[in-house]
N, C-alpha and C positions, 0 to 999 in steps of 0.2 A: 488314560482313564476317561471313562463316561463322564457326560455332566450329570451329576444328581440332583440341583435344584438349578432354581434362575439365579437366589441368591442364598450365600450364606451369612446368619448374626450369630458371634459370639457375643453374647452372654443377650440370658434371662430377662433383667433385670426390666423398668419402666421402658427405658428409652429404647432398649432392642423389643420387648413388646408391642409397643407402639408401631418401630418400622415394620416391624414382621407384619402386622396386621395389616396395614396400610399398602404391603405387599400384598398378600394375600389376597383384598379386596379388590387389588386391581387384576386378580385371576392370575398371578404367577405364581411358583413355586417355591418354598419358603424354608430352611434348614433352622433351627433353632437352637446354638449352642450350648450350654452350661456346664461348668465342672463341680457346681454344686446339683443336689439330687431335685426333683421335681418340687416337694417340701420349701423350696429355698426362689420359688419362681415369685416374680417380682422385684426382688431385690431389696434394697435397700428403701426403695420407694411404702414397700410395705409397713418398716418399721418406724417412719416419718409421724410427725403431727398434721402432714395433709397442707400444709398451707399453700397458697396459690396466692402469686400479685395477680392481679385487675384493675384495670384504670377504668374511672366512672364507670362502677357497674350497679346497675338494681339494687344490690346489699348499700353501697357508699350514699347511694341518693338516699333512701329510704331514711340514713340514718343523719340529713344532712350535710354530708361531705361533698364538698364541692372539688372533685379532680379531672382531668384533664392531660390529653396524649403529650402538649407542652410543657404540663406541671409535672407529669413523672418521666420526660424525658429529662427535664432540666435536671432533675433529683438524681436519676440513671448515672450523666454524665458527671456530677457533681459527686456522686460517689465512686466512680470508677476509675476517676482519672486519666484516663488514658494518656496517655508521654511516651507510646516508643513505636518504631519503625514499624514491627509488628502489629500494631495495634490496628492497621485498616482492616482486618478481617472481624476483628473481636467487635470493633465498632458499628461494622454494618451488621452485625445479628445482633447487636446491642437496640438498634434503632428496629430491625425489624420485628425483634421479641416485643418491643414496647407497645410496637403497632397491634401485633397479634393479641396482646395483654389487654388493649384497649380496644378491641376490636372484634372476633371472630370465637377469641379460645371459650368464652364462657357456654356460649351457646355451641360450639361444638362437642362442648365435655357434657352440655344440660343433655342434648338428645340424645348421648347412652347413656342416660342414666344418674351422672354424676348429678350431689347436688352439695348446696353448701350451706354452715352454719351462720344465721341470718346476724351475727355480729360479729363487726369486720376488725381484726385489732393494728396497732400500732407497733411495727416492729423498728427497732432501729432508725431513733427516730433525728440521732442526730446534736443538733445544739450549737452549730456554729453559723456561717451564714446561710442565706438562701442560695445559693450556688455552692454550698459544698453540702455534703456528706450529709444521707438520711431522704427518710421518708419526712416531707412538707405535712401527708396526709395517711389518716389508716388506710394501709391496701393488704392487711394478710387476710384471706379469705381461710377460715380455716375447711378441708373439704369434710361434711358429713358423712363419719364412716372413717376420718385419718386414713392412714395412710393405705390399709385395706379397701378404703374405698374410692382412690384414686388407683390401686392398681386392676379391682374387678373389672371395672368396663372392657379394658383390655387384656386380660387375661378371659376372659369371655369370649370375645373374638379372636384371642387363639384358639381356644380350645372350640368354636363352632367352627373355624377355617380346617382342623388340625381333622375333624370328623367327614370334611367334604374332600380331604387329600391336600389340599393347598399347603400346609403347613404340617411341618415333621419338628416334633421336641426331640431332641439327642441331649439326655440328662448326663452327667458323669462322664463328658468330653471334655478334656483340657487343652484345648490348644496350644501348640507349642511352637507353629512355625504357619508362615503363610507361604503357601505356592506362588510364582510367581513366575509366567513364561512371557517372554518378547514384552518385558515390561510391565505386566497386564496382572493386576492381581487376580487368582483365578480359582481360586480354593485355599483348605488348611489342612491342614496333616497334628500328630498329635496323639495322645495318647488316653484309653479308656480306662477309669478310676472305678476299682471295685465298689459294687453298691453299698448305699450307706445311709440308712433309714434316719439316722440320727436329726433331733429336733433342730427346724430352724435357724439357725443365727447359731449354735454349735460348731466348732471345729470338726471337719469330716476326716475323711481315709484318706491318703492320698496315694492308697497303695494301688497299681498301675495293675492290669490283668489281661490288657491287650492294648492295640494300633488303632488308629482311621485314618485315613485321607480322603477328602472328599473336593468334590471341585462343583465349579459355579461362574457363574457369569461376572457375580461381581459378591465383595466379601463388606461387610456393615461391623467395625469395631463396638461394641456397647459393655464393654468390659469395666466399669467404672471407672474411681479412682486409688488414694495409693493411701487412705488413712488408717486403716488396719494394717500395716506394715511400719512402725513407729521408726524404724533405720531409713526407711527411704522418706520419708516426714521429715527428719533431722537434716539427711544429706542436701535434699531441695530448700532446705530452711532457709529465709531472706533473712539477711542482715540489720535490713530496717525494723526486723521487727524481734534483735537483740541474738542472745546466745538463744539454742533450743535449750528448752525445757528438759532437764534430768528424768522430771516425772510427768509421765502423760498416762492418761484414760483415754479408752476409745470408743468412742461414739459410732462406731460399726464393727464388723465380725470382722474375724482373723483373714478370712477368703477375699478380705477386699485389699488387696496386695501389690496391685499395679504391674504385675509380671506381664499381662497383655501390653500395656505400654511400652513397657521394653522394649517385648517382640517384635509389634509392630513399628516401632524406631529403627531398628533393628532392621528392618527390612526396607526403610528409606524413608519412612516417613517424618514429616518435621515435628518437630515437637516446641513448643513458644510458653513462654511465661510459665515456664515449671517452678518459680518460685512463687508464685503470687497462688496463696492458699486462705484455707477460714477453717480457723479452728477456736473454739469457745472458751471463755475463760470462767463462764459458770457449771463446770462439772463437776458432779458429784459422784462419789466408789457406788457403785451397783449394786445393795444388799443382797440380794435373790440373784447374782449374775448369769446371764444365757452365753455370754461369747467372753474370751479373756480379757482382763481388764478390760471389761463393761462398764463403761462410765453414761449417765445420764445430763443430760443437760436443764437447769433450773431455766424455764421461762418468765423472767423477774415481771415485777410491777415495777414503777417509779420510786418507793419510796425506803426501803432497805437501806442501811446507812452501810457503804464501800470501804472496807481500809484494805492496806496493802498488809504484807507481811510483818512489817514492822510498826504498824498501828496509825500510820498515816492514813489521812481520807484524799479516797482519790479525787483529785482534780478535776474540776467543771471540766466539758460537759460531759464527763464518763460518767454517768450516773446509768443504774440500770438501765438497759435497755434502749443505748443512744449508742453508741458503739463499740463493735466489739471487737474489730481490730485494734481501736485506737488502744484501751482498754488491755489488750495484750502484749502491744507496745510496751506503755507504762509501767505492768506488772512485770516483764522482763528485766523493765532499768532497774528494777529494785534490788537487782542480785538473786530473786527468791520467783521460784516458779507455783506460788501456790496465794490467794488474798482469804479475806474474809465478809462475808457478810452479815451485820447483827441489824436484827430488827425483833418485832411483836407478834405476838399470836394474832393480834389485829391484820397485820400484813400478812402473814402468810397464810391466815384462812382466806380471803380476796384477792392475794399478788402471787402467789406461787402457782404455776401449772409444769408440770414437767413434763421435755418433748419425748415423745414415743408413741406410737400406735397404742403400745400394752399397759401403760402407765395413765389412758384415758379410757377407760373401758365404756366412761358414758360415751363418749363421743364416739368414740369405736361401734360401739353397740349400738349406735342410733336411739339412745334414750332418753327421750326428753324427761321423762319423767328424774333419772339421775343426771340431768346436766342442769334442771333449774336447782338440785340441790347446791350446784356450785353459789348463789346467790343466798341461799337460804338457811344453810347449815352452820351451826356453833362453829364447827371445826372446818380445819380446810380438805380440800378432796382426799379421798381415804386412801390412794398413792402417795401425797403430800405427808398423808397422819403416817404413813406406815414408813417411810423415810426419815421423818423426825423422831420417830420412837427407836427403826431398826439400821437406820443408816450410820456410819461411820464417822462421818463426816458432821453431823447433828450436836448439836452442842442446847440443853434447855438446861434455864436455871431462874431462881426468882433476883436474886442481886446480880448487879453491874460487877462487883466485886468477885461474886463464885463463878458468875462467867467467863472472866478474863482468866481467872487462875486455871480453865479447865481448859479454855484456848489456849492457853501455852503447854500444858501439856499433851495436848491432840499435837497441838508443831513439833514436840520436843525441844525448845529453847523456851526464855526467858524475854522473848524481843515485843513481846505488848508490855507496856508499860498501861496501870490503871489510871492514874493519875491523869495521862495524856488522852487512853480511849475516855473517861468519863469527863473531861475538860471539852472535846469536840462534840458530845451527844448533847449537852448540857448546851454549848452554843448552840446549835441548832434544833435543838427542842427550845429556846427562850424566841425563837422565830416563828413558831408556831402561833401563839398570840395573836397575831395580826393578817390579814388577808393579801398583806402588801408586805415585801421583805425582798432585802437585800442576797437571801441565801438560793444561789440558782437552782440548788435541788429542789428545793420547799417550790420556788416559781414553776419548776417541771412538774412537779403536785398537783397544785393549781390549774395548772393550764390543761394535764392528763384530765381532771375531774371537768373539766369544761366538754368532754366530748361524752354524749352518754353513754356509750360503749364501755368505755373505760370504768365512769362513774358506777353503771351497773355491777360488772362483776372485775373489775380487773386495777381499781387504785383505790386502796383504803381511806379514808377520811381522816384529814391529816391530823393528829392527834402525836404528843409526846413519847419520847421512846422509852423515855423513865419515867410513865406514867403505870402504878400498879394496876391498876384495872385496865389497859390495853393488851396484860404480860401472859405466862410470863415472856422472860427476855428470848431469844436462838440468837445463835451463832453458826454460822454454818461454813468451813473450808471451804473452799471453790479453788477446782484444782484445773489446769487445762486439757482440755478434751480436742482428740483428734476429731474432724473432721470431711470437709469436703475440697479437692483439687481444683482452684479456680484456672487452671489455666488445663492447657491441651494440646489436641492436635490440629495444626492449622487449616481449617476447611474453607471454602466457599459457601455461597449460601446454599448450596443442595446437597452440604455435608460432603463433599467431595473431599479427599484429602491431597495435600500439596507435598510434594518429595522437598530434601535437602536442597536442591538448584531453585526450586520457585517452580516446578510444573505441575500441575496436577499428575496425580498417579490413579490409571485407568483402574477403573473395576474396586476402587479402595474407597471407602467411604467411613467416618468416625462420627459418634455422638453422644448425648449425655456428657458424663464426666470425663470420658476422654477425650471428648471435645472443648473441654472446657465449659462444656454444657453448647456448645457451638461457636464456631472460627479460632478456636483455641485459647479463650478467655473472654468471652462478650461481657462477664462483671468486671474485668477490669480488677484495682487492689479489691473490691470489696462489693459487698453483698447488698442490696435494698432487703432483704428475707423474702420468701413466698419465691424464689428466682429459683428454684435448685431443680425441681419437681416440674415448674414449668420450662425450664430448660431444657429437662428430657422430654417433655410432650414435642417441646416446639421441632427440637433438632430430630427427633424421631422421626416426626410427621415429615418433615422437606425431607430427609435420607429414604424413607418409604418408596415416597411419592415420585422420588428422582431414580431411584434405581431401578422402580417396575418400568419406568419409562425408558429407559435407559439400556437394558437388557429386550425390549422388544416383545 
């Protein structure tokens, strides 16, 4: 068979837009896989909150932040942990993403276009020493525009590459098998999914109506990962991080399934750290759902009081928004796969933002006019008001007393006891008082309102839980949500992928989440935040870059 392009990418999605273009630009020939319809380009990048790490960049100065390629390497390492055999690959795109982070990405995403929201927030922030775990400093850049606006630049330059010939979309191809002659990855073969108009992030056809095979110099995996498939979540489940969850929500579409993983295993490639995964312990049921078991994920402030299922408060330094593996750890030992969060109409008009493109329409929409309401309004954002009135999950009441009664029966058991949840509020509302306290929540309070970022719009003024005029009271389930694949397939720094024996395999290249976002886990156990998005720019751009050169 003919060659048809120089190279072929499956899938759509951030990181195979990026290589494609980055092909393209270099004047090669470009195949474009998807077995979702053209509706569905982007991927999962689309339906994101946009965030991006940056190390010392314009936004952190601006706001006084003092960070540095050493301060968020230290942080990198100190969250990642690296311990295994494996680990030399994931490390060196560990150290080279940091660089890029601190270095080049900003300004090469400013000059198409991209821009960002000039307050920089605090994700994951940690709480233990300065060499373990967390952001030391805010680096989530959120992008102006979410996650639409991180995927336009490049979806722009496919579709100008796609008008000059360089670049061919093939929508409603499913890959099922990679060709493979004297070694040499060299095309895919596979089958054509009848058309299927149906909206975005929807379950499609998967009724078959024809064949392709097509061949090429060299083939670019960007197939994602395995989080919309909740059986293969459980099978790869780590130990360390207890029995899997009975019940899970999913924080992406049913099409993100991990079948190209397989495949490509399948076909010799290695595959490392398929345990080491991130998935949220703050999801909530989906009122309006687009994809099955569409769960969202609550973006907390500091100051939400944590209990488990059994009304215990979780343990320093699990406090919103410090971490979230540890956090699903803990929640697992409890026997029970679901906590609770009660806090104030105070908190959640200024601490609640929920992640998703669709669920931020100011920000989406490029409005300032509705994003300064974020600061300014009685209520909290009107995705925030319209999940506490129509969510499932939502629990308002004016007494401590009719909210406990109603939280037990949202769980179906009897396991809050009142007496105990109003005994722990009551201690840590009598710490409020003072500017100084032993309670390390109230301290993370504190220390959040010390940066103005935060102080602005994102950590309420600490004030009483059982105080009437803060109320009334919410309760809110938080259930676990799938997520994103920390680990992958094992590359080099030019995305090359490595077979079962240790050699590179010719003409094969993986990235994004099949990469683990790059060398088959560069997070290591866990996430700094802002890492997911830019892990498909980074690994996209080197697979591009390395295969037009590569094919000649």
């Amino acid at each position: 068979m003919a060659e048809q392009a120089d190279v072929i990418v499956v899938g759509g999605g951030l990181s195979g837009l990026v290589a494609a273009t980055e092909i393209a630009d270099a004047g090669k020939r470009v195949i474009v896989l998807d077995q979702e319809g053209e509706q569905s380009l982007g991927g999962q990048a689309f339906w994101s909150f946009g965030g991006l790490f940056l190390v010392d960049s314009p936004e952190q100065r601006r706001l006084g932040i003092k960070d540095s390629f050493e301060l968020a390497m230290q942080d990198w390492l100190g969250t990642a942990g690296f311990d295994r055999e494996e680990d030399v690959w994931p490390r060196k795109w560990a150290e080279a993403y940091v660089a890029f982070a601190a270095g080049e990405k900003r300004d090469w995403l400013r000059a198409m276009g991209h821009r960002i929201f000039p307050v920089v927030g605090w994700a994951e922030r940690g709480g233990y020493d300065a060499m373990g775990h967390g952001n030391s400093v805010p680096r989530f850049h959120v992008t102006w525009g979410t996650g639409p606006g991180i995927v336009e630049p490049f979806e722009r330059r496919a579709r100008e590459a796609a008008k000059s010939g360089r670049l061919t979309f093939k929508f409603r191809h499913r890959v099922d098998a990679l060709s493979i002659t004297d070694g040499t990855v060299d095309g895919v073969s596979g089958a054509i999914l009848a058309p299927d108009n149906v909206e975005r992030g929807k379950s499609s056809s998967r009724d078959v109506v024809g064949e392709f095979a097509l061949k090429a110099q060299a083939v670019i995996v960007a197939s994602g990962g395995i989080g919309g498939n909740h059986d293969l979540v459980r099978a790869n489940w780590p130990k360390r991080l207890g029995e899997p969850p009975k019940f899970m929500i999913s924080g992406v579409p049913e099409h993100v399934d991990g079948r190209m993983i397989g495949i490509t295993e399948t076909s010799g490639a290695r595959l490392i750290n398929r345990d080491r995964m991130w998935h949220y312990v703050e999801g909530i049921k989906n009122w309006s759902p687009i994809w099955p078991r569409h769960g969202i994920r609550i973006l907390p402030g500091p100051s939400s009081m944590w209990f488990d299922a059994t009304g215990k408060r979780l343990p320093a330094p699990l406090f919103p928004g410090s971490d979230t593996l540890g956090q699903l750890k803990y929640i697992m030992s409890t026997g029970h796969d679901y906590s609770w969060f009660i806090l104030t109409q105070a908190i959640i008009k200024k601490e609640f933002a929920l992640s998703g493109s669709e669920q931020n329409p100011d920000l989406t929409g490029k409005s300032w006019r509705m994003t300064l309401r974020r600061a300014t309004n009685k209520g909290a954002p009107a995705p925030v008001e319209a999940f506490k009135s129509h969510g499932v999950d939502f629990i308002v009441r004016d007494r401590i007393e009719d909210l406990v009664a109603a939280m037990n029966k949202l769980a179906g058991n009897d396991l809050l006891k009142l007496d105990e949840i109003k005994m722990q509020i009551e201690a840590r509302d009598r710490e409020i008082a003072n500017p100084y306290v032993k309670d390390a929540q109230v301290m993370n309070i504190h220390n959040a309102r010390r940066y103005i970022g935060d102080k602005l719009i994102r950590t309420a003024a600490p004030h009483r839980i059982l105080d009437p005029a803060q109320g009334p009271l919410i309760a809110v389930k938080l259930n676990i949500l799938t997520r994103k694949t920390l680990g992958g397939f094992e590359t080099d720094l030019d995305s090359r992928v490595f077979g079962s024996e240790g050699q590179i395999i010719p003409g094969l290249y993986a990235v994004g989440e099949a990469a683990g976002f790059g060398g088959g886990g560069m997070h290591g156990y866990r996430s700094l935040e802002g890492t997911f998005l830019g892990g498909c720019l980074f690994s996209g751009r080197n697979a591009g870059r390395a295969a037009a050169k590569a094919v000649g």
